[in-house]
N, C-alpha and C positions, 0 to 999 in steps of 0.2 A: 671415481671413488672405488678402492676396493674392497671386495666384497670378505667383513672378518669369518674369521673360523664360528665365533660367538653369533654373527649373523646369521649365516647357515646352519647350524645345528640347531638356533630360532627356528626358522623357515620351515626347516625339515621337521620338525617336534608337530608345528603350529596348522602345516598344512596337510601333510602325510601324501594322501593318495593326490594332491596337486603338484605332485612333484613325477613329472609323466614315467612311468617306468615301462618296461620292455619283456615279455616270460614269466615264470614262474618267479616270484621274489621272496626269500623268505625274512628279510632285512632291507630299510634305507639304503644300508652301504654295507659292508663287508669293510671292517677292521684292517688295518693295512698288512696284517702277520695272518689274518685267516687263511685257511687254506683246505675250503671247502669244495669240493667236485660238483659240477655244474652237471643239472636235474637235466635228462630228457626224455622223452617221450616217445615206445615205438610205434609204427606206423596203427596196429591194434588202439593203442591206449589215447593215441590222435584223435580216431573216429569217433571213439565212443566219449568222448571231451565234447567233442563236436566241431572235432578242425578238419575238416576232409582234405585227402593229402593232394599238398601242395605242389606244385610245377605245372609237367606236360607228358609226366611217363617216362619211362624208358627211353635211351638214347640207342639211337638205330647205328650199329657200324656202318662206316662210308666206303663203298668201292672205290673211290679215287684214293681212300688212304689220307685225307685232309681233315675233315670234319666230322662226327659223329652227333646228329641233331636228333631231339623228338618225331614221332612219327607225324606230318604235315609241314616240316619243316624245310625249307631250302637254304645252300648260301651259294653265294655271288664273289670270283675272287674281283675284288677291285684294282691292287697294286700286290705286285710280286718280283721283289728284290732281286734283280739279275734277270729279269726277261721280261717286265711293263717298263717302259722307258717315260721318260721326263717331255714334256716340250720343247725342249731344248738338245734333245739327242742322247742321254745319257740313259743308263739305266737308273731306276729306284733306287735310293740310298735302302740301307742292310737294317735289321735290327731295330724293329716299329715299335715304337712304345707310348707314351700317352696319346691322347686324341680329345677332340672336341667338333661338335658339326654347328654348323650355321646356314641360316639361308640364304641361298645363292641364289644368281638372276634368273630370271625367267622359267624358275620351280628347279634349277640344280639345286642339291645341296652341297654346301662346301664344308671340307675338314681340312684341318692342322693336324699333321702329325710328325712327330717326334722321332728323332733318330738315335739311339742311347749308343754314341760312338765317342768312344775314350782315347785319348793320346793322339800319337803324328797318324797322319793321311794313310803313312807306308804301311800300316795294320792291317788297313781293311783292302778289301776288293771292289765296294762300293758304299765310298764315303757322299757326304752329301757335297754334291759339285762346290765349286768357287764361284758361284755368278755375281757379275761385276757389281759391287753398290752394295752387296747384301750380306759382308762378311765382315767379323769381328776380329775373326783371329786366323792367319791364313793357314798355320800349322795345326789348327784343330780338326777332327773328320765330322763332327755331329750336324747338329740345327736341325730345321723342320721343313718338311714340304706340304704343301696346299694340293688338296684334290679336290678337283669338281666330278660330282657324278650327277651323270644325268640316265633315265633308263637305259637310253642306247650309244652312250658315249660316255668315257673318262679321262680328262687332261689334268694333269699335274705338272707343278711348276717349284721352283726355290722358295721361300718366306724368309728363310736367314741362312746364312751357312758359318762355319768358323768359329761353333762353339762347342760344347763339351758337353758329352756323358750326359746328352738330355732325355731326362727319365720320364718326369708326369709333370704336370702345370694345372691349368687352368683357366676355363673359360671366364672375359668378365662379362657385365651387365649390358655394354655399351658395345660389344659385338666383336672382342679383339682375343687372341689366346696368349697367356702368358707362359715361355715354355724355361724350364728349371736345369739349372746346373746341377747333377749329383756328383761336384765334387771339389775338394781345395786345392788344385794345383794351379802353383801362381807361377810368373813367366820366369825361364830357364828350368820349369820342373815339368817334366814326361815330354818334353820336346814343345812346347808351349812356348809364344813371344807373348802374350798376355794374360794378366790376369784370370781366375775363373772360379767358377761358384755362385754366380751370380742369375739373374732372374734377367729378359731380356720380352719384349711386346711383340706377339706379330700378327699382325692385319692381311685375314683372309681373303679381305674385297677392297685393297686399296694398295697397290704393288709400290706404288709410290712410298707411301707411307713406313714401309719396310729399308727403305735406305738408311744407310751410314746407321748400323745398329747400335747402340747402347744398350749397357747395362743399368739396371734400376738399381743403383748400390746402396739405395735409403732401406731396401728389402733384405741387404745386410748379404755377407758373404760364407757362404758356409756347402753340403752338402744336401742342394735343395731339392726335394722330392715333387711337391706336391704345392698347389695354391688356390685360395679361393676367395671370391669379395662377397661380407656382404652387404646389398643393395644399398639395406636403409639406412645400417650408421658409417656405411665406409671404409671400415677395419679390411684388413687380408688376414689370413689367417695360412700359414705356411708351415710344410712340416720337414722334416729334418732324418733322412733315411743312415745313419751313424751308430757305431758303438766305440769303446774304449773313450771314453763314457758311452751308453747310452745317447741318444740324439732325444732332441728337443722340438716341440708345439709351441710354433712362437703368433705374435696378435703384433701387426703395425698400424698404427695409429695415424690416420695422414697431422700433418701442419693446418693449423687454423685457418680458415679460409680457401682450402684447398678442394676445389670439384673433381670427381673425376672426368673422363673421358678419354677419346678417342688420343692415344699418343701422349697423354700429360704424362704419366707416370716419370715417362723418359726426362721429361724436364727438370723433376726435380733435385736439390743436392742430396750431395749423396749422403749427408746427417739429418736430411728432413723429417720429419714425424717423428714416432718412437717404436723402436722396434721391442720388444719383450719376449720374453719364456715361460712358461706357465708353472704353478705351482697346485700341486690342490691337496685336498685334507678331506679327511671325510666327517660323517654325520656329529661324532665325537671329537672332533675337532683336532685329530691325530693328523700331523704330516705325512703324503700317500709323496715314500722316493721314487716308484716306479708303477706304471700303468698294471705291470705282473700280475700285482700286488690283488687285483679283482680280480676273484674265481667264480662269481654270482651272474647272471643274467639281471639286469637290475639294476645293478651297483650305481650310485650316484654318489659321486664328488663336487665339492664345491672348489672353483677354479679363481688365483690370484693372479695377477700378472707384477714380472721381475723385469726390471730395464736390466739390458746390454750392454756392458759397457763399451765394449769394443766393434760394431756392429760390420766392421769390414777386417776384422781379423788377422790386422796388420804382422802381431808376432803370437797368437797364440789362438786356436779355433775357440770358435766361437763360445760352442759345449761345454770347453774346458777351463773356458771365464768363470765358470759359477763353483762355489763349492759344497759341500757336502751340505744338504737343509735348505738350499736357497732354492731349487729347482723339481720339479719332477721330473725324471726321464721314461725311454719305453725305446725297446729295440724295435729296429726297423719302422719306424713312423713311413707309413707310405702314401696311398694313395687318398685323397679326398673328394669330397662333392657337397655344394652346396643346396640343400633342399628343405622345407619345414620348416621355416625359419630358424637354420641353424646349420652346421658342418659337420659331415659325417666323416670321420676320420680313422685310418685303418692303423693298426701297430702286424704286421705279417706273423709275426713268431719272438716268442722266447726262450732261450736258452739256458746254458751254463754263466751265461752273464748280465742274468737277471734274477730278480728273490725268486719267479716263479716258474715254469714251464708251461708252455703252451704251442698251440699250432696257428694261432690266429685273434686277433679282437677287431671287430668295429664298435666305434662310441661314437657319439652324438651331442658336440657341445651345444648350447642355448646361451648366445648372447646376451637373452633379457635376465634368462635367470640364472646367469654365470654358473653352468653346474654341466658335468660331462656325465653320461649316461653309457651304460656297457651294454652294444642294443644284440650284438653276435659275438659266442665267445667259441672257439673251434679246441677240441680238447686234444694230447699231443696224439696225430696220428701210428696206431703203432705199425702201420705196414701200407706206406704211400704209394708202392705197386699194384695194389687191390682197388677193383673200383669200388665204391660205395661212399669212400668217407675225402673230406675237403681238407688243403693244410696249405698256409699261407697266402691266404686272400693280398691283393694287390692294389690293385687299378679297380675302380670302384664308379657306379651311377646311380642316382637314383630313376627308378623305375615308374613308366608313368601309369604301371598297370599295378602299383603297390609295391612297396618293400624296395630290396636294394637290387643291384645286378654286380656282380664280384667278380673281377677275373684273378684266377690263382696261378698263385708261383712258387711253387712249394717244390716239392719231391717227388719222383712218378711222373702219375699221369695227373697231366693237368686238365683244369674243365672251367668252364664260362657256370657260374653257380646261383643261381636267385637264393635269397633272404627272407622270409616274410618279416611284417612289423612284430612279432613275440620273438623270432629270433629263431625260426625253423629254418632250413635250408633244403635246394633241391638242384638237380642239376637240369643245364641247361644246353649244353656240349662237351665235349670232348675234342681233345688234340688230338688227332692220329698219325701225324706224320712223325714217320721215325729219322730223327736226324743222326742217330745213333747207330746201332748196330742189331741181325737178327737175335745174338749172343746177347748184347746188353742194349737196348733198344732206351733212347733218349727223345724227352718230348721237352719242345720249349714251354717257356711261360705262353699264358695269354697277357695280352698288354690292351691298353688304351679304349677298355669298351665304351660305350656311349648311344645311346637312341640318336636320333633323325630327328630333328625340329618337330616331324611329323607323329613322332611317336611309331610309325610305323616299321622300321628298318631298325635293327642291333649291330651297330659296325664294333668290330672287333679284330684284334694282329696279331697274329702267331710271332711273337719276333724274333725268332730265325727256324728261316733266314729274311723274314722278314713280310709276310700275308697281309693285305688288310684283305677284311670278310665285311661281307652285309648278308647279314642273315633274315629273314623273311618268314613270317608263319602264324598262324591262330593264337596270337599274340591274347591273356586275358586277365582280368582283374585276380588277385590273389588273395587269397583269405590269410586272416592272423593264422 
């Protein structure tokens, strides 16, 4: 049933402060044309609020030139692209991007991680190998490798190879990672014999089970970023990293009778369920075109969902199905995580081709009460060379020590950044490897962070040329 605009602005009128909000709010929602400056607080006017400042202090510069951590803080490199080799003889595929841990046998834990490699093989230096049984597409360089860490041992192996441009995914309930295509090119286009843009399952403890890959084409073909289940009704909730339009928050709905688990998805047709795009409106029942459009800490929308008509995008993308009223969009829809009973879902930045400008939002949708929440809003950075200030939040976890953990991909320097729940932020590391030059000195993104089952370890990838880190340290509960 969906939920009317007349609904929601009921709810909202009837409930008020039961409709959870995030910071300072001085309004339910923010008007879709507002364009109010978003309140904050300095570290003075914190204290005396009564929020003592949040992280772990100061980031210490690193001798090695790798990481810059708080003071009790260590990292551990795990996989390093062109000099940790594979089980198989090879070095690390290049360019680490999403991630997910699980637990492994006999107290390893294991990750999926993501290889964001676009076009023919002949690109890179270290694409992800061809191993026999586990390739989609021979001409692609991307897919994923599995690493087991144990304290005093690391082996890493294939999970898929032969796919494309895979950015972020996600972990599901039943123990598997879903890893994401960011991109349309279908076969005969960038040197491609197949199809791509599609969503593909890989099982971190069942090598078997990784053979003869499929694609999930019920998850619909498009520029896929980001994915997450939830548990109790089913739904995946997938985001859409695109402009020219704007990209899309789409909700698939399994087929009647459909369980999940362990390799179904792969089984199903590929018009199974319903895939959709969301649409939302705010308190006054106004159509919100684009995420921008929220300048408030707060802001709460009520969320529709729009069927797909074409959900494999036969002759025209996906995005570009919909027209002007039927959709919302939001530039760079990125990274997500399932937590709270709900999905916390990042849009990185907006520009000259959105109503608004900014440098960052995470929201928070609520499947029960169909409504998206603006929990982090980063305002546009005006000098991303300077340490102090955050711009394009990415790859996203929730944190088990409170609030969120953020890796950015912005401009500058990049940093591994915590969240509190009102929406404060702190850093957490620093890049230091300059892959650039003394003159003009270049830092990659962070990609793929994520805790340890155990809560205890922050795995995180420089991706390039390509680091996974486990970082280590007086890890502690966070205040709003």
């Amino acid at each position: 049933m969906s939920l009317t605009r007349r609904d929601f602005a009921r709810t909202s009128a009837i409930t008020g402060a039961g409709v959870a909000l995030a910071g300072s709010v001085g309004a339910l929602a923010t008007a879709p044309n507002a364009l109010a400056s978003t309140d904050t607080e300095s570290a003075g006017e914190a204290e005396a609020a009564g929020h003592p400042g949040a992280g772990y202090g100061p980031l210490v510069p690193d001798p090695n030139g790798i990481l810059a951590l708080p003071v009790g803080f260590t990292y551990r490199v795990i996989t390093h692209s062109g000099r940790t080799k594979l089980e198989s003889g090879e070095f690390t595929p290049s360019n680490h991007d999403g991630t997910a841990t699980f637990d492994g046998p006999r107290g390893a834990t294991l990750l999926v991680n993501n290889h964001e490699l676009k076009g023919p093989r002949t690109k890179w230096e270290h694409p992800v190998p061809l191993t026999e049984g586990l390739v989609y597409d021979p001409a692609a360089s991307g897919g994923c490798t599995v690493v087991e860490v144990r304290r005093d041992h690391v082996a890493e192996w294939v999970g898929i190879a032969g796919t494309s441009t895979n950015c972020a995914g996600g972990s599901t309930p039943w123990g598997t990672w879903l890893t994401c295509e960011e991109t349309e090119d279908k076969a005969g286009q960038n040197g491609m014999t197949k199809d791509h843009g599609y969503v593909f399952e890989v099982d971190p403890a069942d090598r078997r089970a990784n053979r003869d890959p499929q694609p999930i084409k019920a998850l619909g073909r498009y520029a896929h970023e980001a994915v997450v289940v939830d548990p109790k009704r089913g739904h995946l909730y997938l985001t859409e990293d695109a402009d020219a339009p704007n990209g899309l928050f789409y909700r698939w709905t399994p087929p009647e009778g459909f369980h999940h688990g362990r390799g179904r998805l792969r089984t199903l047709a590929a018009d199974a369920g319903r895939l959709q795009a969301f649409k939302c409106f705010d308190s006054g029942g106004t159509f919100v075109d684009d995420l921008s459009r929220a300048t408030r800490i707060g802001t709460v929308y009520g969320v529709d969902w729009v069927d797909v008509p074409d959900r494999d995008a036969r002759t025209t993308s996906v995005r570009k199905q919909f027209t002007t009223g039927q959709v919302t969009r939001a530039r760079k829809l990125e990274g997500m995580w399932w937590g709270d009973g709900g999905a916390y879902v990042v849009s990185s930045y907006a520009r000259a081709e959105s109503p608004v400008q900014h440098d960052g939002q995470v929201w928070f949708y609520d499947p029960k009460r169909r409504t998206l929440t603006l929990k982090v809003l980063l305002g546009v950075n005006p000098d991303p060379s300077a340490e102090g200030a955050f711009d394009g939040p990415d790859n996203i976890t929730v944190s088990p020590y409170g609030g969120l953990v953020i890796a950015e991909d912005g401009d500058g320097i990049q940093h591994l950044f915590g969240a509190t729940d009102s929406g404060r932020t702190y850093p957490i590391a620093r890049n230091e490897l300059n892959i650039g030059t003394a003159e003009e000195p270049e830092y990659s993104e962070f990609t793929g962070v994520t805790f340890s089952p155990d809560g205890r370890t922050l795995f995180a990838n420089i991706q390039e040329p390509g680091i996974m880190l486990a970082i280590t340290g007086p890890w502690k509960r966070q205040k709003r």
